[in-house]
C-alpha positions as CSV (number, residue, x, y, z in Angstrom):
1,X,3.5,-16.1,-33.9
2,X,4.5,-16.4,-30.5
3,X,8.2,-14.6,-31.4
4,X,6.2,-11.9,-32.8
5,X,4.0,-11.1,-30.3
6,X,7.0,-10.9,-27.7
7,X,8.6,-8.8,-30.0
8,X,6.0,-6.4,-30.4
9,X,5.6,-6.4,-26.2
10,X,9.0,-5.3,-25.7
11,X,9.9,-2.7,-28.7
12,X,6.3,-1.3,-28.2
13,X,6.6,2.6,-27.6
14,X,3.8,4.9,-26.3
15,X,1.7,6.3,-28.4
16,X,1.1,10.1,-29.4
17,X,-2.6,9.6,-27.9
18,X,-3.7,11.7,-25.1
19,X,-6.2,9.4,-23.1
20,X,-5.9,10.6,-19.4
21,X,-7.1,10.8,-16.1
22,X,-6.4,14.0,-14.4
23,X,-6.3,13.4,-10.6
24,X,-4.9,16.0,-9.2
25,X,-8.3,18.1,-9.3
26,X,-10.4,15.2,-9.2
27,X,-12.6,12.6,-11.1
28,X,-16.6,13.3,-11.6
29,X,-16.9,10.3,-14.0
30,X,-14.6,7.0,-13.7
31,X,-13.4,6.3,-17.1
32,X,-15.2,3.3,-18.8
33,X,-12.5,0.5,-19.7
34,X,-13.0,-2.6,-21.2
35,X,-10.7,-5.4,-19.7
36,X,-11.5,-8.9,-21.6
37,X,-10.2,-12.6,-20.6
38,X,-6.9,-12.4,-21.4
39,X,-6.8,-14.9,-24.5
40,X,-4.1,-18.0,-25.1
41,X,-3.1,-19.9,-27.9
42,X,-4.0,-23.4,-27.0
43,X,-5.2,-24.4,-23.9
44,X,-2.1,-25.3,-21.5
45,X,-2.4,-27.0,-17.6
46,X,-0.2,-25.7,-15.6
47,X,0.1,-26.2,-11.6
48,X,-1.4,-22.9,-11.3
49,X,-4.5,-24.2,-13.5
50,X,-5.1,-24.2,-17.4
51,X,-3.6,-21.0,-19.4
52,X,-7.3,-19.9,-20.1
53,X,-8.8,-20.1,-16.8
54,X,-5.5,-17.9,-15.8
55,X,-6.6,-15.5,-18.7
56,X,-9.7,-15.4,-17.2
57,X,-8.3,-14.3,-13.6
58,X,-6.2,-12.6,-14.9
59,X,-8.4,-9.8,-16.1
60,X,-10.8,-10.0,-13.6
61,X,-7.9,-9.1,-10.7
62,X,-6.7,-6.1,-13.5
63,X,-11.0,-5.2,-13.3
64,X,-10.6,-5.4,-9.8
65,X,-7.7,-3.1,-8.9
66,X,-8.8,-0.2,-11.8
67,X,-12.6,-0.5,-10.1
68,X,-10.9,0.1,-6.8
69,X,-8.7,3.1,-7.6
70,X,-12.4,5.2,-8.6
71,X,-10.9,6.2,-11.4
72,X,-11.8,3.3,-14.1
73,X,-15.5,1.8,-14.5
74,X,-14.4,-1.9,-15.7
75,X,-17.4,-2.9,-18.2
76,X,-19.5,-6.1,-18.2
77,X,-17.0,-8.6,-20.2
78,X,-20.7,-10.2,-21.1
79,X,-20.8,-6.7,-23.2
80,X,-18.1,-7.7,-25.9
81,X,-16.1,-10.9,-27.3
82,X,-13.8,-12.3,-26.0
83,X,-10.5,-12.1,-27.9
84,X,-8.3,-14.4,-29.6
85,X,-4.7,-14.6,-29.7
86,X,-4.6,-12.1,-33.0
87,X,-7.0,-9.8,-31.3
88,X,-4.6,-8.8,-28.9
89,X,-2.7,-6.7,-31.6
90,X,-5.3,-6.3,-33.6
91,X,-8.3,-5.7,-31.2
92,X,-12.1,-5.0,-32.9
93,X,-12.5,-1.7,-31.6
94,X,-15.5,-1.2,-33.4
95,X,-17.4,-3.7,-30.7
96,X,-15.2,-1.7,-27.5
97,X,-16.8,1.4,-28.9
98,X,-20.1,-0.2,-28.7
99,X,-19.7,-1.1,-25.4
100,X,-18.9,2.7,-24.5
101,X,-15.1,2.0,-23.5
102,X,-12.2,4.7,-23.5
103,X,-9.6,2.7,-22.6
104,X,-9.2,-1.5,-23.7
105,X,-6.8,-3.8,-21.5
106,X,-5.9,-6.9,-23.5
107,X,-2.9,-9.2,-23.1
108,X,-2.2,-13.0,-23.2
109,X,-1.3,-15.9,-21.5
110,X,0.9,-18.7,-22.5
111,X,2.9,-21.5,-21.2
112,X,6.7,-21.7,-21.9
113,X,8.5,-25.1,-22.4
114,X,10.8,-24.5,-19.3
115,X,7.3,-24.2,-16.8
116,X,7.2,-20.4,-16.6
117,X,4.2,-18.5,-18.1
118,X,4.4,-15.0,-20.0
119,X,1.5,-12.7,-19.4
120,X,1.7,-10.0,-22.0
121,X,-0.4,-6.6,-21.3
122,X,-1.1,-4.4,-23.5
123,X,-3.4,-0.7,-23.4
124,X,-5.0,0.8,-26.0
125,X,-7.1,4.1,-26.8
126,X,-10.6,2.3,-28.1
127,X,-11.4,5.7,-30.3
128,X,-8.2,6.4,-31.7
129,X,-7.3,3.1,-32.0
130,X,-3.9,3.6,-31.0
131,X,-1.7,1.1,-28.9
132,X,-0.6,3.5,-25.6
133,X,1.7,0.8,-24.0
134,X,2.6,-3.2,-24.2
135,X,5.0,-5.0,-21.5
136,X,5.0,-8.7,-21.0
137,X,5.6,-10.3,-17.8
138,X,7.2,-13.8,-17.5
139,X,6.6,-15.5,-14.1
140,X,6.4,-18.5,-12.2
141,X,2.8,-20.2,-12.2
142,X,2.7,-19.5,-8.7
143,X,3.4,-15.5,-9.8
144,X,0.5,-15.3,-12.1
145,X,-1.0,-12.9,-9.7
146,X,1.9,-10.4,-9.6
147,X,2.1,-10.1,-13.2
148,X,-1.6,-9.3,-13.0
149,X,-1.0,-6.2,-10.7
150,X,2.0,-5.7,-12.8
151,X,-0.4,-5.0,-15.4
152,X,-2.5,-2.9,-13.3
153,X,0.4,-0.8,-12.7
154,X,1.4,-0.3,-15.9
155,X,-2.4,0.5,-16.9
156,X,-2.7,3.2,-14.0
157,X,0.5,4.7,-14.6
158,X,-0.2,5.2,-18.8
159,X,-3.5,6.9,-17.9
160,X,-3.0,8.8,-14.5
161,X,0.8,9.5,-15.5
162,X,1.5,8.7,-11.4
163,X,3.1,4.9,-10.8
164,X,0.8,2.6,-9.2
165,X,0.9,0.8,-5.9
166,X,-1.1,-2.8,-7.1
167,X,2.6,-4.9,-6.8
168,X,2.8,-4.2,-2.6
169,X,1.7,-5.9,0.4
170,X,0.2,-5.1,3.5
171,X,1.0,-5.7,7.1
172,X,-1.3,-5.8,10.0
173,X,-2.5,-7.2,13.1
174,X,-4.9,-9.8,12.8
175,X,-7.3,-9.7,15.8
176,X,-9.3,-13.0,17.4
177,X,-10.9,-14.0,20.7
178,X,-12.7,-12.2,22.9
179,X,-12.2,-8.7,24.0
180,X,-10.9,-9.4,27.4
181,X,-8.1,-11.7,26.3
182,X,-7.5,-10.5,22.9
183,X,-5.3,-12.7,20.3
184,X,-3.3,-10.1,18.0
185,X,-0.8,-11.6,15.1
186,X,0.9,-10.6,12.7
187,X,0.2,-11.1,9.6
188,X,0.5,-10.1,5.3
189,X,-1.3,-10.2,2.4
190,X,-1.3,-8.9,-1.2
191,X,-3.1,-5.5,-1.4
192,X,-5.8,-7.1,-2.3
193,X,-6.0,-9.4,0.6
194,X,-4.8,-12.5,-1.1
195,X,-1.9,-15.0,-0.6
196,X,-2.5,-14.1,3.3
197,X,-0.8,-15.7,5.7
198,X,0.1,-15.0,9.3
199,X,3.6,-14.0,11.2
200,X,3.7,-14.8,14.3
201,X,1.9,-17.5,16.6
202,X,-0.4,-15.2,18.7
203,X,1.4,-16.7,22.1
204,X,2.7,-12.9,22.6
205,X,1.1,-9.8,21.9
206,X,2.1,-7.5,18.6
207,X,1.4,-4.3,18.1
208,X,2.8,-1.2,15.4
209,X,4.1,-3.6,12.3
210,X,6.3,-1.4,10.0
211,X,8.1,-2.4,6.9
212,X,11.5,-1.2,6.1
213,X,11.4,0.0,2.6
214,X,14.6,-1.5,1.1
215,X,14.0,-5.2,1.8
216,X,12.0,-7.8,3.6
217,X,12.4,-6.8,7.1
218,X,9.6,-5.3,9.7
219,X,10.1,-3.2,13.1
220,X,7.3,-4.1,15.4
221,X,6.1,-4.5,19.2
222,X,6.5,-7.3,21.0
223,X,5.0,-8.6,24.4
224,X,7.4,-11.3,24.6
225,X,8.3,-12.3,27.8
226,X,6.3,-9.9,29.5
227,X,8.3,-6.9,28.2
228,X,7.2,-4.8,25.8
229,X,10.0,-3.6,23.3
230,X,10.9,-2.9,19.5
231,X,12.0,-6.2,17.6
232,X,13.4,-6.6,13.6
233,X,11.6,-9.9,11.8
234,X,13.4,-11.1,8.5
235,X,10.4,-12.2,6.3
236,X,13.1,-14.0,4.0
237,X,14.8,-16.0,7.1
238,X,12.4,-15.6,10.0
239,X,15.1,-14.1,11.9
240,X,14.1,-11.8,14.1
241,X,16.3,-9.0,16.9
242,X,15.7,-7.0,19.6
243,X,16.3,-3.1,19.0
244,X,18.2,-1.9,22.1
245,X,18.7,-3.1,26.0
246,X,16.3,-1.1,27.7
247,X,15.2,-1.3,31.0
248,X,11.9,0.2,30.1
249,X,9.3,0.2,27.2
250,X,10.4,0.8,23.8
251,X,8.0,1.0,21.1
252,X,6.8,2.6,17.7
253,X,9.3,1.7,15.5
254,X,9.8,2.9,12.1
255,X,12.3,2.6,9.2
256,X,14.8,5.2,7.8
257,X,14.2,5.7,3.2
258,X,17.0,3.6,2.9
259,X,16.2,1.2,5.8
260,X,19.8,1.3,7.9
261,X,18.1,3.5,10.5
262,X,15.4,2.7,12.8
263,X,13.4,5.7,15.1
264,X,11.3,4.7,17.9
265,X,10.5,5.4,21.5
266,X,11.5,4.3,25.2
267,X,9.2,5.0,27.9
268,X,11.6,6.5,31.2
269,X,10.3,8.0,34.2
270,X,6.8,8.8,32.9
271,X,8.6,10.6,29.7
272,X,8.8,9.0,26.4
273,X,12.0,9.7,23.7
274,X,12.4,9.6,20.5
275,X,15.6,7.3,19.9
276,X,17.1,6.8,16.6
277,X,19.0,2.5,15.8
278,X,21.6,2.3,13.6
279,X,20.7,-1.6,12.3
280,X,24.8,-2.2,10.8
281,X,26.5,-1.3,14.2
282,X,23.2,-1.9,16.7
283,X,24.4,1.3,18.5
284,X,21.3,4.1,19.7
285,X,21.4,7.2,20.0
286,X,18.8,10.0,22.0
287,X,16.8,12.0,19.5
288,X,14.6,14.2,22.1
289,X,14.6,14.8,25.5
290,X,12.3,16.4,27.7
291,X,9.5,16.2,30.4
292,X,7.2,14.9,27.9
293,X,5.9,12.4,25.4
294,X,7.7,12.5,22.1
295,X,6.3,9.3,20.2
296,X,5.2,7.6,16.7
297,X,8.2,9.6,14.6
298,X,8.1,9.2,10.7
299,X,10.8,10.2,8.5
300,X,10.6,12.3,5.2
301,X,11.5,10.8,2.1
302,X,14.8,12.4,1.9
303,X,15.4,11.1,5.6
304,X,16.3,14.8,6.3
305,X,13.4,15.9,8.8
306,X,10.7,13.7,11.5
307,X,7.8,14.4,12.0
308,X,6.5,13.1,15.5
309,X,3.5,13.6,17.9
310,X,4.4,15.2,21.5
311,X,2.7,16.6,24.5
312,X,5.4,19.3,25.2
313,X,3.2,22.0,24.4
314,X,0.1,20.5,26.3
315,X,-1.9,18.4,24.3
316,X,-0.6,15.6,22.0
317,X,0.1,17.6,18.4
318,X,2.7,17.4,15.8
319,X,5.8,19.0,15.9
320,X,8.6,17.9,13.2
321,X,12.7,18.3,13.7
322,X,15.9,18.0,12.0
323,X,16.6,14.0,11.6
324,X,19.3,15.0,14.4
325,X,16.9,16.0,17.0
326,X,17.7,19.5,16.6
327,X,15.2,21.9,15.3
328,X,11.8,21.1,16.6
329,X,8.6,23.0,15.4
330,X,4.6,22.4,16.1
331,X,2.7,22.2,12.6
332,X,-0.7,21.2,14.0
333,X,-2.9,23.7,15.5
334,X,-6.8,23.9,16.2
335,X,-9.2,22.1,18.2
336,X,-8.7,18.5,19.3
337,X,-5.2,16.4,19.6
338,X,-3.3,15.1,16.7
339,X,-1.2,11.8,17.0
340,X,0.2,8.9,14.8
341,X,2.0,11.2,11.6
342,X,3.2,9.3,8.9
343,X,5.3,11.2,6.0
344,X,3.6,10.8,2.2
345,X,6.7,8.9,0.1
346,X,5.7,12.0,-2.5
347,X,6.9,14.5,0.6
348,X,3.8,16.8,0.0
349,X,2.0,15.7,2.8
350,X,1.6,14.3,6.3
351,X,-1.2,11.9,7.1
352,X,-2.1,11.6,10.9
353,X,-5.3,11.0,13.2
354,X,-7.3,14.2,14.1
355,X,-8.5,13.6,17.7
356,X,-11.8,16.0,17.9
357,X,-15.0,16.1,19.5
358,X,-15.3,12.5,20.6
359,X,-14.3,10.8,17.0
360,X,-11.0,9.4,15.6
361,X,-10.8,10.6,11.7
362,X,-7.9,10.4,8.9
363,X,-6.5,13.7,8.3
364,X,-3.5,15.1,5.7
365,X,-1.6,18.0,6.4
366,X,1.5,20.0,4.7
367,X,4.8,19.8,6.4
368,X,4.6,23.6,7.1
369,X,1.4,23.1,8.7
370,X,-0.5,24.8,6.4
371,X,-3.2,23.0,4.4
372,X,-5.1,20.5,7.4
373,X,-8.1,18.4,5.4
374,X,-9.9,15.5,7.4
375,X,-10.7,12.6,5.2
376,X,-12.6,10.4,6.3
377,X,-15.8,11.3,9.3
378,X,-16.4,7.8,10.7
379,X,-15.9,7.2,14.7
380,X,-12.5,5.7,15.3
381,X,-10.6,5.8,12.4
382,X,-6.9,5.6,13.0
383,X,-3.3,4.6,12.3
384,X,-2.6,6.0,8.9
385,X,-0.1,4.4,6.2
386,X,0.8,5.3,2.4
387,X,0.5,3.4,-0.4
388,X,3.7,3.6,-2.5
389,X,2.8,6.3,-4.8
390,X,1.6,8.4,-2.1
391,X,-2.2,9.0,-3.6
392,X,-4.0,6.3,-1.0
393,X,-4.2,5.7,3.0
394,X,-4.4,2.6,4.4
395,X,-5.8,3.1,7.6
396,X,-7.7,0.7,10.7
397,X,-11.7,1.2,11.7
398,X,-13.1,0.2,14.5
399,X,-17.2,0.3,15.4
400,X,-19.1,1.0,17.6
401,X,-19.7,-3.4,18.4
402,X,-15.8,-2.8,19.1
403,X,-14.9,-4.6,15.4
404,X,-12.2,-3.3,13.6
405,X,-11.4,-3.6,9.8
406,X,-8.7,-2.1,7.3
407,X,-10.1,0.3,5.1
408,X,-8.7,2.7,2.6
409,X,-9.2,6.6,0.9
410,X,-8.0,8.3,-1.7
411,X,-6.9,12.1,-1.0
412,X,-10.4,13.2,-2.6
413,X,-11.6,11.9,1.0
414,X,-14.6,9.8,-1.6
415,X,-13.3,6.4,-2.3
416,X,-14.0,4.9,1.0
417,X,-13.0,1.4,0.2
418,X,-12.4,-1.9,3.0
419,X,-9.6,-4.3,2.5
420,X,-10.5,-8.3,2.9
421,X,-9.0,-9.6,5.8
422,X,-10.3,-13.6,7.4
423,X,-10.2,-11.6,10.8
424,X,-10.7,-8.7,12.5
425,X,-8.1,-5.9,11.8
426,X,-5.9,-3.2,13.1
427,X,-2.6,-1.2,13.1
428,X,-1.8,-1.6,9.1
429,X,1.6,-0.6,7.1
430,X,1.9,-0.5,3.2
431,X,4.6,-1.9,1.7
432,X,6.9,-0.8,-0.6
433,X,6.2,-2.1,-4.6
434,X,7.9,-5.2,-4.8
435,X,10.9,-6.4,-6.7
């Protein structure tokens, strides 16, 4: 039975059924989905706990990432069965219907004689009873929770027809202590906030983590040593580089699409530059350079263009240029500054912070300048970052009472949603999906 069922997972096709979400002109309704315990055959312990308490968790993390996208209304589980292994390809639709779900999220999780666990996923339409998509994941019992967001993926992707962004991390600066001598780490965590753990010791203050998006590797700011400058951390080895010998501040680092190139600035004479790090060679070269503040550059997905912030015209806007340096042109226009541009991985649009009448808010704008839409209206919201597939921001807010959290918003500018962190929270970067 087992054979069969993996069998089915893999040579599983989708379906001729047309169950969507259409979010490019928005959602007025999440769609109801049902996402039961995930079933297993016979109860199995494993170090990660027994195969149907991991069913269990399972579905409730897939609930949890659908119900935070706005898109999906996960239903009560109390509302249906629970299903059994044959369930899973042959689910009892009759009872989803009852329970007013569109969509069904069933899968399975068993225990393998070498110690690895498969998690199978599968989607189905509940009216037309037609399987849209089946994958199964096998994993470590320690990776039961990526082939959970694994699922999620695969769910969001079948019914929004965009990829997901659930498989990724986050990387911020985890805040502690009291204001006048602050304590900032680094630290990462799922997207959800789990499997968190922290970076660096707190001994030096860290500012601006980035991650490269080819591999495990950040840029960020260091204090180290009482000099402030760009530094590379390997995740993997816990190596870390400086960027550079400069004599002055260097800072805002951020990663080429293919990750060999690293743009950031260096503080000289009053004047900041935008300087561009080959990471093979460790040679630098001058991007910009003027009587002015040319900072936070962000390349476009085809690495051709940056888009930066700069005071050259007399208030802090954007401008973005040629990759070379060459080329420079002001896209943001209006009242109030505009500072910290981050390029969309989809290339349609620019995120930044809109600086206007006394508040901080998350805007987008098109590279040509054309389009500007503010996102979010709260009072210091700031530090924008992508998710993966380019439809949510990742962004810090702080109070009024000084506290800062991560939140996140869709482009609809309504799914205002916070991220778990154990600590206060600032200066978040998406990852990449993982591999």
């Amino acid at each position: 039975m087992m054979l069969r069922f993996l069998i089915l997972l893999m040579l599983a096709a989708p379906a001729a059924a047309q169950l969507r979400i259409d979010i490019t002109s928005g959602v007025a309704a999440p769609m109801p989905v049902a996402v039961p315990a995930f079933a297993t055959g016979a109860s199995v312990d494993t170090p990660a706990g027994s195969t149907t308490e991991l069913g269990r968790q399972v579905a409730g993390i897939i609930s949890s990432n659908l119900s935070g996208t706005g898109l999906f209304k996960p239903i009560d589980p109390a509302a249906f069965p629970a299903p059994g292994m044959a369930d899973v390809e042959a689910p009892q639709f009759g009872a989803f219907r009852t329970a007013a779900a569109q969509a069904l999220v069933t899968g399975f999780v068993t225990a393998n004689a070498n110690g690895t666990l498969t998690v199978g996923c599968q989607l189905y339409d509940v009216f037309s009873e037609e399987r849209l998509v089946a994958q199964g994941f096998t994993v470590t019992p320690a990776g039961w929770r990526r082939a959970a967001h694994k699922c999620s993926d695969l769910v969001y992707s079948r019914l929004t027809g965009e990829s997901g962004y659930f498989d990724s991390r986050i990387v911020y600066v985890a805040e502690s202590g009291p204001r006048t001598k602050r304590v900032k780490r680094l630290a990462v965590m799922d997207q959800d906030g789990a499997n968190h753990r922290f970076l660096t010791s707190g001994q030096s203050l860290v500012l601006m983590p980035r991650f490269s998006p080819v591999n495990e590797t950040l840029s960020y700011m260091s204090f180290a040593n009482d000099r402030p400058r760009v530094w590379i951390y390997n995740m993997s080895t816990g190596q870390q580089q400086a960027v550079g010998e400069f004599d002055s501040m260097s800072f805002a680092g951020r990663f080429s699409p293919d990750g060999r190139t690293l743009v950031f600035s260096v503080t000289k004479a009053g004047n900041a530059d935008i300087y561009a790090y080959d990471i093979a060679s460790r040679t630098t070269r001058r991007l910009t350079n003027g009587n002015s503040i040319d900072t936070s550059p962000s390349f476009s997905p085809d690495g051709r263009k940056i888009v930066f912030e700069s005071d050259r015209g007399g208030a802090q806007q954007l401008y973005v240029m040629n990759a070379d340096g060459s080329g420079a042109q002001r896209i943001s226009f209006g009242d109030g500054r505009a500072g910290s541009p981050v390029w969309s991985p989809r290339g349609d649009l620019i995120a930044f912070t809109r600086m206007q009448g006394g508040k901080f808010r998350i805007a987008v704008i098109r590279p040509d300048g054309s389009g500007e839409r503010l996102l979010t209206d709260s009072w210091q919201d700031e530090g924008p970052s992508w998710s993966p597939n380019g439809r949510v921001i990742l962004f810090s807010r702080t109070e009024r009472n000084g506290r800062s959290s991560l939140r996140s918003i869709d482009l609809t500018g309504r799914n205002d949603r916070r991220i778990p962190t154990p600590l206060e929270a600032s200066d978040p970067a998406w990852g990449p999906l993982l591999k």
